[in-house]
C-alpha positions as CSV (number, residue, x, y, z in Angstrom):
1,X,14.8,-27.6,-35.3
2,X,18.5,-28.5,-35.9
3,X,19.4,-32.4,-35.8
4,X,22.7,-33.8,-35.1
5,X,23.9,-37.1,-35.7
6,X,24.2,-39.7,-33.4
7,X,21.4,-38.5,-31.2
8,X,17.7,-40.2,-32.2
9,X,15.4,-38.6,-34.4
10,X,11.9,-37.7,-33.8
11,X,9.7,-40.8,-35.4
12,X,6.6,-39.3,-37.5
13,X,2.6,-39.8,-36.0
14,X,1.8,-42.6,-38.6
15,X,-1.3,-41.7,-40.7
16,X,-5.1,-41.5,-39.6
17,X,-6.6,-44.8,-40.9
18,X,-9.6,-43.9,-43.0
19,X,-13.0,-44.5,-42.1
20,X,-14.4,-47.0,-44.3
21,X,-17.8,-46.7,-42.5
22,X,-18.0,-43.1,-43.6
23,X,-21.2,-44.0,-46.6
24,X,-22.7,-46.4,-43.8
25,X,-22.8,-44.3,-41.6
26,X,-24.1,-41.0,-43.8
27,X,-27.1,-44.0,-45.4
28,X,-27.7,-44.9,-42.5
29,X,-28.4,-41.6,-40.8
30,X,-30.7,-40.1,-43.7
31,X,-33.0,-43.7,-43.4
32,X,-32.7,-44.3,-39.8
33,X,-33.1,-40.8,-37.9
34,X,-35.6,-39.3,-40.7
35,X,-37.3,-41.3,-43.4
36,X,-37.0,-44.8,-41.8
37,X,-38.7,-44.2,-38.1
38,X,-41.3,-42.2,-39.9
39,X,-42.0,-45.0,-42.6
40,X,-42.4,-47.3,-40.2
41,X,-44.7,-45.5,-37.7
42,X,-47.3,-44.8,-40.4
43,X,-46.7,-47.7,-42.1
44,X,-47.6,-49.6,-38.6
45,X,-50.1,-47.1,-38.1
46,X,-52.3,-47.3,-41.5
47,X,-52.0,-51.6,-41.3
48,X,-53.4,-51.3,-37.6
49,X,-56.3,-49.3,-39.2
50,X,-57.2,-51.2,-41.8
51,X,-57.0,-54.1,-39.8
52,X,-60.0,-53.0,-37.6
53,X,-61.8,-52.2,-40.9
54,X,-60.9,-55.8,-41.8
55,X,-60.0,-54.3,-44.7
56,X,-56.3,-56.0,-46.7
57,X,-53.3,-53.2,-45.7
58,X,-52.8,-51.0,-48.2
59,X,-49.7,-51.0,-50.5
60,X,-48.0,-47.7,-48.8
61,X,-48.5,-49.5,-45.4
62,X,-46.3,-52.1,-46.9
63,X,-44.2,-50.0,-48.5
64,X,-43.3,-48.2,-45.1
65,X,-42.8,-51.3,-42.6
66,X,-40.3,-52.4,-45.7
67,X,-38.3,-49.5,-45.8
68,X,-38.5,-49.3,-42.2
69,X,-37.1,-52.3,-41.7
70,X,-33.9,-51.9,-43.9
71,X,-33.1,-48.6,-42.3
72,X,-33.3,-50.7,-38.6
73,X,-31.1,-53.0,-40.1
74,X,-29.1,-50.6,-42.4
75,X,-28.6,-49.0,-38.5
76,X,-27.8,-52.1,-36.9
77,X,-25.0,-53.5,-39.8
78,X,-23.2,-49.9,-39.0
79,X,-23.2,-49.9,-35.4
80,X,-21.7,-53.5,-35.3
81,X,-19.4,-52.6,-38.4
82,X,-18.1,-49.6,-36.3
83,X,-17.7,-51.5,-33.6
84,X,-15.4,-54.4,-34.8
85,X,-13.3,-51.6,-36.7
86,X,-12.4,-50.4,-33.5
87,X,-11.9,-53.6,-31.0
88,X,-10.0,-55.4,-33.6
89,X,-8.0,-52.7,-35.9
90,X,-4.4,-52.7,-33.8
91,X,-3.4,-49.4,-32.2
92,X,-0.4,-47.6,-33.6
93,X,2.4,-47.0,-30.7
94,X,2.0,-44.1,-29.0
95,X,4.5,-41.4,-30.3
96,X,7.0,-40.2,-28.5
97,X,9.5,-37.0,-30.0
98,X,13.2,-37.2,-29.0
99,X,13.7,-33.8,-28.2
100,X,16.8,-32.9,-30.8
101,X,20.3,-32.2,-28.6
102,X,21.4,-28.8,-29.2
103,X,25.0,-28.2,-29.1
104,X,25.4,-25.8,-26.6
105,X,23.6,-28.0,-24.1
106,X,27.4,-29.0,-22.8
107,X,27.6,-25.3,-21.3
108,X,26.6,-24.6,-18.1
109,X,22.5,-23.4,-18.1
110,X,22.0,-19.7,-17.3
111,X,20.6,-21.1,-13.5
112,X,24.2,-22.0,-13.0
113,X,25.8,-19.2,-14.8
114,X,23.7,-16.8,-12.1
115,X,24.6,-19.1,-9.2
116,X,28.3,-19.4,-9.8
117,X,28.6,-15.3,-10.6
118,X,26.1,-14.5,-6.9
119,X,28.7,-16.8,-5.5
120,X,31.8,-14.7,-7.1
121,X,30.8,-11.6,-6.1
122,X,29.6,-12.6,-2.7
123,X,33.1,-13.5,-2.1
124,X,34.4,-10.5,-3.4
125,X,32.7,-8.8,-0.6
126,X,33.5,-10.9,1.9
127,X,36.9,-10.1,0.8
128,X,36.4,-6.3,0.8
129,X,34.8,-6.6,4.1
130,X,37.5,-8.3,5.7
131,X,40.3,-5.4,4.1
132,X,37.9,-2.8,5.5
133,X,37.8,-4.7,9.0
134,X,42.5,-4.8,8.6
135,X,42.5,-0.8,7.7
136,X,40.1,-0.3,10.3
137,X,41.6,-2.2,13.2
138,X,45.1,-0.5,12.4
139,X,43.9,3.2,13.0
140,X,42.5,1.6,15.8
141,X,44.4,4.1,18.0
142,X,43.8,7.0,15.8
143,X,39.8,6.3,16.0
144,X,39.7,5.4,19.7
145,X,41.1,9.1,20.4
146,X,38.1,10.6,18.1
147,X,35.6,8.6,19.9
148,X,36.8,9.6,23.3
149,X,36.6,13.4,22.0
150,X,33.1,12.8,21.3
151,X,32.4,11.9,24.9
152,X,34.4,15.1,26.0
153,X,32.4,16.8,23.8
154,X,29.2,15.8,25.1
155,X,30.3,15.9,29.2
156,X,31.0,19.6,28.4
157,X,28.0,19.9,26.6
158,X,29.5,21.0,23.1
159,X,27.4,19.2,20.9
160,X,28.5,21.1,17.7
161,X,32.0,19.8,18.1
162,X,30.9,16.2,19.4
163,X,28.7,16.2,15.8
164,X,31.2,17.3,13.7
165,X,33.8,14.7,14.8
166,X,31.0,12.2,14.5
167,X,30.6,13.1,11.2
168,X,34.1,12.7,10.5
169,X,34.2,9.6,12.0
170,X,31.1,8.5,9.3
171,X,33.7,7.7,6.3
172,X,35.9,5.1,8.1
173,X,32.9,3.1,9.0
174,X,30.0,4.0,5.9
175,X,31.1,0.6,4.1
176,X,31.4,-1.8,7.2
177,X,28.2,-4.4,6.7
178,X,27.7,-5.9,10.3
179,X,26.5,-9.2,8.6
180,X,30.2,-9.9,6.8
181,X,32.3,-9.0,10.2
182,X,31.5,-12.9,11.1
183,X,34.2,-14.9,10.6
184,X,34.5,-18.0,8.9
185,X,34.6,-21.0,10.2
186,X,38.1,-21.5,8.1
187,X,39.3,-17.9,8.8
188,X,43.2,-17.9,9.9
189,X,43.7,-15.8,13.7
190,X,44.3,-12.8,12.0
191,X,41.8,-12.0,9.9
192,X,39.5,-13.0,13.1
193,X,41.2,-10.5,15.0
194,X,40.6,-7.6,12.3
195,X,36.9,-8.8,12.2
196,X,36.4,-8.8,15.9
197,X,38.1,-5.4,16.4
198,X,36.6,-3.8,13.7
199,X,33.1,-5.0,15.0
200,X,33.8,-3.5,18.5
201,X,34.5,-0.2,17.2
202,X,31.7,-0.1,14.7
203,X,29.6,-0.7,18.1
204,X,31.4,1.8,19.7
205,X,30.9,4.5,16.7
206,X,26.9,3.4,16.7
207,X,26.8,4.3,20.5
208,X,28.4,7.7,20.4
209,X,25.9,8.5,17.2
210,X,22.4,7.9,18.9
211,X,24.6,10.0,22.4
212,X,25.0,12.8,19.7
213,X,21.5,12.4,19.1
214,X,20.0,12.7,21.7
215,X,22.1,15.1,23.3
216,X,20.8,17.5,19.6
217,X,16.8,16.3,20.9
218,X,17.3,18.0,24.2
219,X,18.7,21.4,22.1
220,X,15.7,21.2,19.9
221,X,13.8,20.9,22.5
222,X,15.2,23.9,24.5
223,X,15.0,26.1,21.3
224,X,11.1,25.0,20.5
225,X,10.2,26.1,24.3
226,X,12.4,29.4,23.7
227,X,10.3,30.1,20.3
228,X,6.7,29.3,21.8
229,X,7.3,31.1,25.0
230,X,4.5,33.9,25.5
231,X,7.2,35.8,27.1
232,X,9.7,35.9,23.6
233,X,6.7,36.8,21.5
234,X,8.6,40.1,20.6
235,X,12.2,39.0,20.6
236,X,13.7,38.4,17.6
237,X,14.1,35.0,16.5
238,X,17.8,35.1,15.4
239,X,18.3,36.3,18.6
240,X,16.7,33.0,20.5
241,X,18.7,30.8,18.7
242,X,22.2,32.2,19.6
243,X,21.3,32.2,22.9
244,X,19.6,28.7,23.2
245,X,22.7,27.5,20.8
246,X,25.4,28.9,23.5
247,X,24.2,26.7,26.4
248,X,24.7,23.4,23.8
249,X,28.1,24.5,22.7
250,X,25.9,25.5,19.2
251,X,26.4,28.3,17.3
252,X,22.4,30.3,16.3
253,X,22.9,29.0,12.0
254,X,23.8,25.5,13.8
255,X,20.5,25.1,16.5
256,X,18.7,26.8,13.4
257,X,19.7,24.2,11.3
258,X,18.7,21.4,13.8
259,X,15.5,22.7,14.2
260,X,14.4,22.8,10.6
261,X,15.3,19.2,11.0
262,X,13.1,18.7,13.5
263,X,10.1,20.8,12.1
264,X,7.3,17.9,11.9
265,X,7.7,17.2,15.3
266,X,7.6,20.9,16.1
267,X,4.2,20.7,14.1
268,X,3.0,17.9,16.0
269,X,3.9,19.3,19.2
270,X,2.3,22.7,18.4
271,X,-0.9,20.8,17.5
272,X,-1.0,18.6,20.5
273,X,-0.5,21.5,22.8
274,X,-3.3,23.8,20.9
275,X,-6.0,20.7,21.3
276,X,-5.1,20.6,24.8
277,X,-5.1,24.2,25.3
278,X,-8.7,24.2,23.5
279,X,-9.9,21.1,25.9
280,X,-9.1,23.2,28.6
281,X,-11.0,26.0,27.5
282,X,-14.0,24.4,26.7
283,X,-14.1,22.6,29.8
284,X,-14.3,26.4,31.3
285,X,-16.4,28.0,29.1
286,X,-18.8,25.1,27.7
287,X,-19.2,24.2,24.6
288,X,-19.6,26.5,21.3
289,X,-22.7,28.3,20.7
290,X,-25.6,27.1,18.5
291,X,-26.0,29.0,15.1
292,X,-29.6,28.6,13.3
293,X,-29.4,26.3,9.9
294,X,-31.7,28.9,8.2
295,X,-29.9,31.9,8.7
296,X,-26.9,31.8,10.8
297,X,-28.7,33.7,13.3
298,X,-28.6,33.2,17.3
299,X,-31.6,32.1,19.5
300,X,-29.4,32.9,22.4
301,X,-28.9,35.7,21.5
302,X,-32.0,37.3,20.1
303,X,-33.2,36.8,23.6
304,X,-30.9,38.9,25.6
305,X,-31.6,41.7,22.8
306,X,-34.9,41.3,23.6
307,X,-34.9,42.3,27.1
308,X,-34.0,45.7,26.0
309,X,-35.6,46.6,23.1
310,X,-38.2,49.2,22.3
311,X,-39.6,46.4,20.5
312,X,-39.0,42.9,20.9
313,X,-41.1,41.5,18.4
314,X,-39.0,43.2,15.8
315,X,-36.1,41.8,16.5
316,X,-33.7,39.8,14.5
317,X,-31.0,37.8,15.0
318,X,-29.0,36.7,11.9
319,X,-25.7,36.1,9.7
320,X,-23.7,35.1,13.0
321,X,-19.4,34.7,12.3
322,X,-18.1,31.8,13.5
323,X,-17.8,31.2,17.5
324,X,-13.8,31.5,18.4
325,X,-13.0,30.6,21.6
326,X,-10.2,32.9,23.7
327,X,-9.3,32.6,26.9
328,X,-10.1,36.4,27.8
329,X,-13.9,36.3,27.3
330,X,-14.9,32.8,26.0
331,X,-16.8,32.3,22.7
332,X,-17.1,35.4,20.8
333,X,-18.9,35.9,17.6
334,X,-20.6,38.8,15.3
335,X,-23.9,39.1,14.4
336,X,-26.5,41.4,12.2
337,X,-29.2,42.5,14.4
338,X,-32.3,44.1,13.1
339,X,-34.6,45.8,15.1
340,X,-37.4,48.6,15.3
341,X,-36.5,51.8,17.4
342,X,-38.5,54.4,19.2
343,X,-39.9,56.0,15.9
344,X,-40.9,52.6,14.2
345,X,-37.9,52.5,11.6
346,X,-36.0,49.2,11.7
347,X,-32.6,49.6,12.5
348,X,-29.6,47.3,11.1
349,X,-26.4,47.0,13.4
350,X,-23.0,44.6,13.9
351,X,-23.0,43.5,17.6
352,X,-20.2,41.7,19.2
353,X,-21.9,38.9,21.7
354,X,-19.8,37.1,24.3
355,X,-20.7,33.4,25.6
356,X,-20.1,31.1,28.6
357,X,-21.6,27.7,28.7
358,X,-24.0,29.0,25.9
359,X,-25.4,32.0,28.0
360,X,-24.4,35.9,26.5
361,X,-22.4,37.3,28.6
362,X,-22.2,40.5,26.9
363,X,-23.0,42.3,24.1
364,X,-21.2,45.5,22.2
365,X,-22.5,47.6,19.5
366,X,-26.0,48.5,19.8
């Protein structure tokens, strides 16, 4: 790290005293905590014995109570040693590094930097705002006529026109941020005045955009009954728009265009009404027939083939379609039925059963 003069220097961690107790301490370890303690135990041990023998302790009795006895006290010189060393050897101060001064520490820190340039540009826009807000409020006229077209527009129900002047009204007011057209507290009369007036019109411009809006819902929803109508089934589609288009002051390309637009809420519309239309129709016609696991075959159904066979023990119900539900005969479905005929030879044939409330109704092909 760079240093510079005048400014305090980092003071070095003085050196590690040594430990002079290091040889007590490794003698002391080898006699105490292995030869000493087991010296002395079988030293103690062999003078109890020949003490009860009456006998004089032998020499290796003596000879480990002795070494014993300087590795206790070999221990005990080391601990005390140690422990004088350390309440009486003085402490060195605790270091402390001046951290060195670098040069450019008189500029401004990047924090500030950031700060000061937010605060540059955030009066830049203020700024911008408020020229928008002046060039606004003097077309003020100019844009009061457009807006009061839109609403001609709309009474006459010419939503094409009432769009496209909408539209055109989009680029005077695409850069106006509702959050700058505050004043100041220190802002002179006029630039209050261009703020307030330019606020009131962007209000204005908002309110004849959701009018234009809603007034396009109503068309798409005009064209999406026009499409889904039973009775236009065979008219051509081009067709329905340029009619439904005409009543909104909308040319067919125009409503066309809207309604691709508007195509996932045609889809959910078109969903919601098919459940509904389903609901209905299961509430008059029960509910779907059962198919067997095994086969696909029909319980129901083998039954009423049953009651007119040649021979009923023959026959056999299986490989059922799916039930589909119509409003003309109910549940429908197809089925392979097998059965034995007058001259004993089993017979395999496609019959069409119809359902109500799980009950055939009728049955075709056989």
């Amino acid at each position: 790290m760079q240093q510079y003069p005048g400014y305090p220097q980092p003071t070095s961690a003085p050196a590690k005293p040594a430990n002079n107790n290091l040889l007590w301490l490794a003698l002391a370890s080898l006699l105490c905590w292995c030869l000493a303690p087991i010296s002395l135990v079988l030293g103690l041990l062999a003078r109890s014995e020949a003490r009860k023998r009456g006998a004089p302790t032998p020499s290796h009795a003596r000879l480990g109570i002795i070494l014993g006895s300087i590795g206790s006290g070999i221990l005990v010189i080391a601990a005390v040693s140690d422990a004088a060393t350390a309440l009486f050897t003085p402490k060195p101060p605790a270091h402390v590094a001046t951290p060195a001064v670098s040069v450019a520490s008189s500029a401004p820190t990047a924090p500030a930097r950031t700060s000061e340039e937010d605060q540059r540009a955030e009066r830049a826009r203020e700024a911008a705002m408020i020229q928008t807000a002046k060039e606004i409020t003097k077309n003020q006229a100019s844009l009061e006529t457009s807006m009061a077209a839109v609403d001609t527009a709309l009474a006459a129900h010419q939503i094409g026109a009432a769009r496209r002047t909408v539209d055109g009204l989009w680029t005077k007011f695409v850069s106006v941020d509702r959050a700058y057209l505050i004043p100041d507290e220190n802002a002179d009369a006029e630039t209050r005045a261009a703020l307030a007036g330019a606020s009131k019109l962007l209000s204005r411009y908002e309110q004849l955009q959701k009018s234009v809006e809603a007034n396009e819902m109503a068309a798409f929803n005009a064209a999406f009954e026009a499409l889904w109508d039973a009775k236009n089934t065979q008219k051509d589609e081009t067709k329905l728009y340029a009619e439904v288009g005409r009543k909104f002051g909308l040319t067919g390309p125009e409503l066309q265009a809207l309604y691709r637009r508007n195509e996932a809420e045609a889809d959910r519309r078109l969903k919601a009404r098919a459940s509904a239309e389903t609901g209905a129709l299961e509430a008059q016609c029960g509910p779907k027939p059962r198919l067997s696991s095994l086969d696909g075959g029909s319980l129901d159904a083998e039954e009423f083939v049953k009651r007119s066979a040649h021979d009923p023990g023959s026959v056999d119900v299986e490989r059922c379609t799916e039930p589909v539900l119509n409003p003309q005969t109910c549940w429908t479905m197809t089925c392979d039925v097998r059965a034995k005929n007058a001259l004993n030879a089993t017979v395999l044939n496609q019959v069409r059963f119809t359902f109500r409330n799980r009950q055939v109704t009728g049955a075709t092909g056989f």
